[in-house]
MIDRENGU-97325 format. One record per atom (N, C-alpha, C): residue in one letter; x, y, z. Coordinates in steps of 0.05 Angstrom, whole numbers, plus 5000, padded with zeros to 4 digits. Example, Ala and Ser with C-alpha at 12.3 -4.5 7.8 and 13.67 -1.06 7.14 Angstrom:
a526448865156;a524649105156;a526449345156;s525749555142;s527349795143;s525850015157;
// end
This chain:
x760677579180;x761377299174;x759677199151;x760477029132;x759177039104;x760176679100;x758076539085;x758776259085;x758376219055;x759276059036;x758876029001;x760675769010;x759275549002;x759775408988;x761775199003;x760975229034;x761975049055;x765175289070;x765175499055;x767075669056;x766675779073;x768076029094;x766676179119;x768876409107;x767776549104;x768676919102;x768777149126;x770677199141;x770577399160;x770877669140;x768077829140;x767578069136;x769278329154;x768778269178;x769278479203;x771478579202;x774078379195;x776578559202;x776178739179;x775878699160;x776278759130;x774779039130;x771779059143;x770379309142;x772179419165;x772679429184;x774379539209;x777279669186;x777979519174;x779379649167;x779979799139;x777379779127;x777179969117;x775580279123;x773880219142;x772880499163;x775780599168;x777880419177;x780380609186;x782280789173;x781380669143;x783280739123;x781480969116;x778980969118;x777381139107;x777281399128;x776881319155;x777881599175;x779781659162;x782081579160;x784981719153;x784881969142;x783581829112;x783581919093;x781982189099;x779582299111;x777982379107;x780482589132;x781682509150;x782982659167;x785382889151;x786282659139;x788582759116;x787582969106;x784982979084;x783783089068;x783883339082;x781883319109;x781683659119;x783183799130;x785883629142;x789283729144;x789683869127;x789683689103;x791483919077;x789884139068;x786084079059;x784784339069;x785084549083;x785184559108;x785784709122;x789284899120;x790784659115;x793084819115;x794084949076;x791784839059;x792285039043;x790485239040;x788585199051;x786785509062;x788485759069;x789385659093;x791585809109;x793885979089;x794885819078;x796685879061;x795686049040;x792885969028;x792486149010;x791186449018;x790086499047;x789986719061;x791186789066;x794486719081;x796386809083;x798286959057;x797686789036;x799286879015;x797687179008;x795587149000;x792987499005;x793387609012;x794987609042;x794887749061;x796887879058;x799787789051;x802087889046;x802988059024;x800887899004;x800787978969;x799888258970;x797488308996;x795888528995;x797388759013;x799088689027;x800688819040;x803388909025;x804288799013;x806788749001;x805889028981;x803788928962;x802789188941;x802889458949;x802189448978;x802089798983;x805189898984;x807289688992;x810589878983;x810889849005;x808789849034;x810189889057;x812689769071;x814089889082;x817789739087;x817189649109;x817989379100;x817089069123;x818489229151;x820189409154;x821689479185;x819089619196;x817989719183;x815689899196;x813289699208;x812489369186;x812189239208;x813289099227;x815789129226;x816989029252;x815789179277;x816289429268;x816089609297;x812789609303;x811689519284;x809289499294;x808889289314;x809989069307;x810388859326;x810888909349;x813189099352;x813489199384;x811789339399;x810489579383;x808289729390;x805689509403;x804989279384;x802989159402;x804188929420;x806788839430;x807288749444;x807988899468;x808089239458;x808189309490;x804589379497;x803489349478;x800589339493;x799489099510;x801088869508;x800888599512;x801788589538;x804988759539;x805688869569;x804589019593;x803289219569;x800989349590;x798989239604;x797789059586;x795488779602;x795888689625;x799688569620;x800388389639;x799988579667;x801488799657;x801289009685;x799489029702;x797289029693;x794489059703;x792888819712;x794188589693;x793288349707;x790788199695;x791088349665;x789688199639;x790788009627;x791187739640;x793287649629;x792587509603;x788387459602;x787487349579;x787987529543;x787387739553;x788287979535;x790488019532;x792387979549;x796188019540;x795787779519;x795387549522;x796287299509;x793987379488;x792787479478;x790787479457;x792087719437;x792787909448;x794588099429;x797787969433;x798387739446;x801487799437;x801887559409;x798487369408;x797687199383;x798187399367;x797287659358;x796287789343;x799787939332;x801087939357;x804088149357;x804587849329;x804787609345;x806687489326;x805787349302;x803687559294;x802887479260;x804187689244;x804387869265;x806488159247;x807988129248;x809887939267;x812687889275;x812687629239;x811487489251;x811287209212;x811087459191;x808987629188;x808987809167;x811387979158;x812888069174;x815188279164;x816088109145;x817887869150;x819187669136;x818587569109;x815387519120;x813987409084;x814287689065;x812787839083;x812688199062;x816188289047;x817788259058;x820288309057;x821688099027;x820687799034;x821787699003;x819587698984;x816987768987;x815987848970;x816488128958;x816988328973;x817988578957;x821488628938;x822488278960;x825388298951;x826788538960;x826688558983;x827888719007;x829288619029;x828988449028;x830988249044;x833388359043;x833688529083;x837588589072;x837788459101;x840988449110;x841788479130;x841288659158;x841588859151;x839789049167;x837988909175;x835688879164;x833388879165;x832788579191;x834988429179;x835488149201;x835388219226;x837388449225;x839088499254;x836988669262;x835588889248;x832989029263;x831288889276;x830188599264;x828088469275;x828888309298;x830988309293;x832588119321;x832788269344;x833288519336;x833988679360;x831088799371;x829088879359;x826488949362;x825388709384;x825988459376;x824788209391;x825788129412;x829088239421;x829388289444;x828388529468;x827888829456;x825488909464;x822988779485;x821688689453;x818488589457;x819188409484;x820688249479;x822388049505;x820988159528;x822788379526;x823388459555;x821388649565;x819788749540;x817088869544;x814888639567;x814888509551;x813188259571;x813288259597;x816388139595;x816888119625;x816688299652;x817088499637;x817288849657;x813688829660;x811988729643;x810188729651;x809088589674;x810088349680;x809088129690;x810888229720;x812888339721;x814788449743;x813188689752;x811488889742;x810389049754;x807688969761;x806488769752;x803288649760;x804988439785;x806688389790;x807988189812;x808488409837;x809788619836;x810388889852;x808288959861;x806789069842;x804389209855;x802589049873;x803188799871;x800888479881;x801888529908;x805188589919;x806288509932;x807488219930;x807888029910;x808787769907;x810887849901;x813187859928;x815687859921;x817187669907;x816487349914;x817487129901;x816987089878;x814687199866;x814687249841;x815387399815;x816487609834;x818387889825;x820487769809;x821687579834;x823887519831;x823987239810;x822187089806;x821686939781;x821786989760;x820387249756;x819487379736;x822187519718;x824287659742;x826587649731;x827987509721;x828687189739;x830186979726;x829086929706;x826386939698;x825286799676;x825387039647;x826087299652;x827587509636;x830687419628;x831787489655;x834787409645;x835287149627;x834086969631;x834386659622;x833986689593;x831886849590;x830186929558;x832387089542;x833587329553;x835187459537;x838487339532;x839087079560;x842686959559;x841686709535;x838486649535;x838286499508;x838686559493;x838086769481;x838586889456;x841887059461;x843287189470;x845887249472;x846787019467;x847586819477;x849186589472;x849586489452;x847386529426;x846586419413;x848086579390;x848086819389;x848887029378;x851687029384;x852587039410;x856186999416;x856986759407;x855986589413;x857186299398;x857386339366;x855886419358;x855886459329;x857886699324;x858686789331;x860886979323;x863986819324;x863686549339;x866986409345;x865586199322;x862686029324;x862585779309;x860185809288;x860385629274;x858185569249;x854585629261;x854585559278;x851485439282;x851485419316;x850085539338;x849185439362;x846285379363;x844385229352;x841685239358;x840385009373;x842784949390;x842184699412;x839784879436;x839184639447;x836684649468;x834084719453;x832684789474;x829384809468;x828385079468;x829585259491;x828185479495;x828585709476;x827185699455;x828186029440;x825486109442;x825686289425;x823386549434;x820586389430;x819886199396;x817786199390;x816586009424;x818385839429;x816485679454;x815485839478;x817786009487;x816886199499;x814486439504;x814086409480;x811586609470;x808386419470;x809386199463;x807785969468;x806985979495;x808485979505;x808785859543;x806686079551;x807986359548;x806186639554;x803286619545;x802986539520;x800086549513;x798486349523;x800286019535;x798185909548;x796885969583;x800386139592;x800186229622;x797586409622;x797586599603;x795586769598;x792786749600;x792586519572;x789386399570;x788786189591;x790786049604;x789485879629;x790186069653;x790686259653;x790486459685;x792686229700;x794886129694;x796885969704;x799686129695;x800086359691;x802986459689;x805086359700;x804286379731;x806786269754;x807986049744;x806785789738;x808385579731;x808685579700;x808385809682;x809585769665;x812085929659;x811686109682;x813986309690;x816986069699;x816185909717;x817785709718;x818885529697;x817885489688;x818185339660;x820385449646;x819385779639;x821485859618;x823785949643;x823586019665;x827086059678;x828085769677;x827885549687;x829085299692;x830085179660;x827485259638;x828985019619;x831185319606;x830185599610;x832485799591;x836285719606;x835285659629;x838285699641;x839085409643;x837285229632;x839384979619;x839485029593;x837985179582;x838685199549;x841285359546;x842285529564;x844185659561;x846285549568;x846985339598;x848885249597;x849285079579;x846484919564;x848184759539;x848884829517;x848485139507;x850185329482;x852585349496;x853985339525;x855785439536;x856985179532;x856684959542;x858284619540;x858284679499;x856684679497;x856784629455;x858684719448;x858685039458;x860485249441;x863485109443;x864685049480;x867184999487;x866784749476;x865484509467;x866584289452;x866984359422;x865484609407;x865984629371;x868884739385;x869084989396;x872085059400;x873784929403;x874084759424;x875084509436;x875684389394;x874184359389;x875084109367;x876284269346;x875684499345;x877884739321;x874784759302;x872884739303;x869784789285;x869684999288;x871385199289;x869785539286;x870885699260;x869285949256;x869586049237;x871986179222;x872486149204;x875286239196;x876686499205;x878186559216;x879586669226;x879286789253;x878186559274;x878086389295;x880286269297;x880886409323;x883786239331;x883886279363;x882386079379;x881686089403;x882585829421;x883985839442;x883885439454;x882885619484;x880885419495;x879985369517;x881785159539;
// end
């Protein structure tokens, strides 16, 4: 508070809000830091990969190779180390992609390889988490462990069948990247079971709502040309 001249000046809001404007700023600043750091290691990383020629499918399959080591963990009942290499699977899983338009290799194939590789890795996981459940004796969790497989792979089928009648199905939540999410936090918090839950309950509403989507684009005549289907 400041007085001139019979006048009274409130200072306080004014510094309050410029400390706020000034956090911001200083927050902003190490956001974009940080994420052009990233970017410019990442771009290194690819640039330096990309140079040796290697054919981005070969890292695909590398991706699988350490996601079934990720499976192996689960088996055994490492679940901190599954989720620490399956971080690691899905920087090679981001890398094929970047390596691929940087070499300008980008084919079709190569789509359908990684797609199909990642249904795999999928189901690599889960067979893990189904044999560390078996051997425990946790039958109820056997059987979780399945629903929460099947749910993961009719996510992704549906998604793929719908798209063969219509333009686009990428309704709901559950696709792979959350899922992999879910795994790495079940992992690092030693809480699997309820994230095992998680992904069966929300995959098998994600699927009945590609299933309601698909029959309303059909339903309205939105499918692909030479599509000729009534429900």
């Amino acid at each position: 508070m400041r007085t001139a001249t019979g006048l009274r000046y409130d200072t306080g809001d004014a510094c309050s809000a410029y400390e706020d404007a000034f956090s911001h700023l200083q927050m902003a600043t190490l956001t974009g830091a940080i994420g052009t750091g990233s970017k410019w290691l990442l771009d290194r990383i690819v640039g330096g990969i990309a140079a040796t020629g290697i054919n981005p499918n070969v890292l695909t399959f590398l991706g699988l190779v350490v996601n079934f080591g990720a499976a192996a963990s689960f088996a055994v009942g490492k679940f901190f180390l599954g989720a620490t290499i399956i971080f690691f699977a899905g920087f090679l899983d981001m890398l094929d992609g970047q390596v691929a338009r940087r070499q300008n290799r980008v084919t079709a194939f190569g789509a359908f390889y990684d797609s199909t590789l990642d249904r795999y890795a999928d189901m690599a996981l889960y067979m893990g988490l189904l044999v560390y459940y078996s051997v425990s004796g946790r039958t109820p969790y056997v059987v979780l462990a399945a629903v929460a497989t099947a749910g993961s792979v009719m996510v992704s089928y549906a998604r793929a069948r719908a798209e063969s009648l219509i333009p686009l199905c990428k309704v709901g939540f559950m696709e792979r990247p959350e899922r992999l999410v879910l795994l790495i936090i079940g992992g690092v918090f030693n809480r699997m079971a309820p994230v095992l839950w998680v992904i069966a309950v929300v995959s098998t509403i994600t699927v009945i709502h590609r299933i309601v989507f698909t029959w309303q684009e059909t339903r309205a005549g939105r499918t692909l040309p030479g599509i000729r289907l009534s429900l």
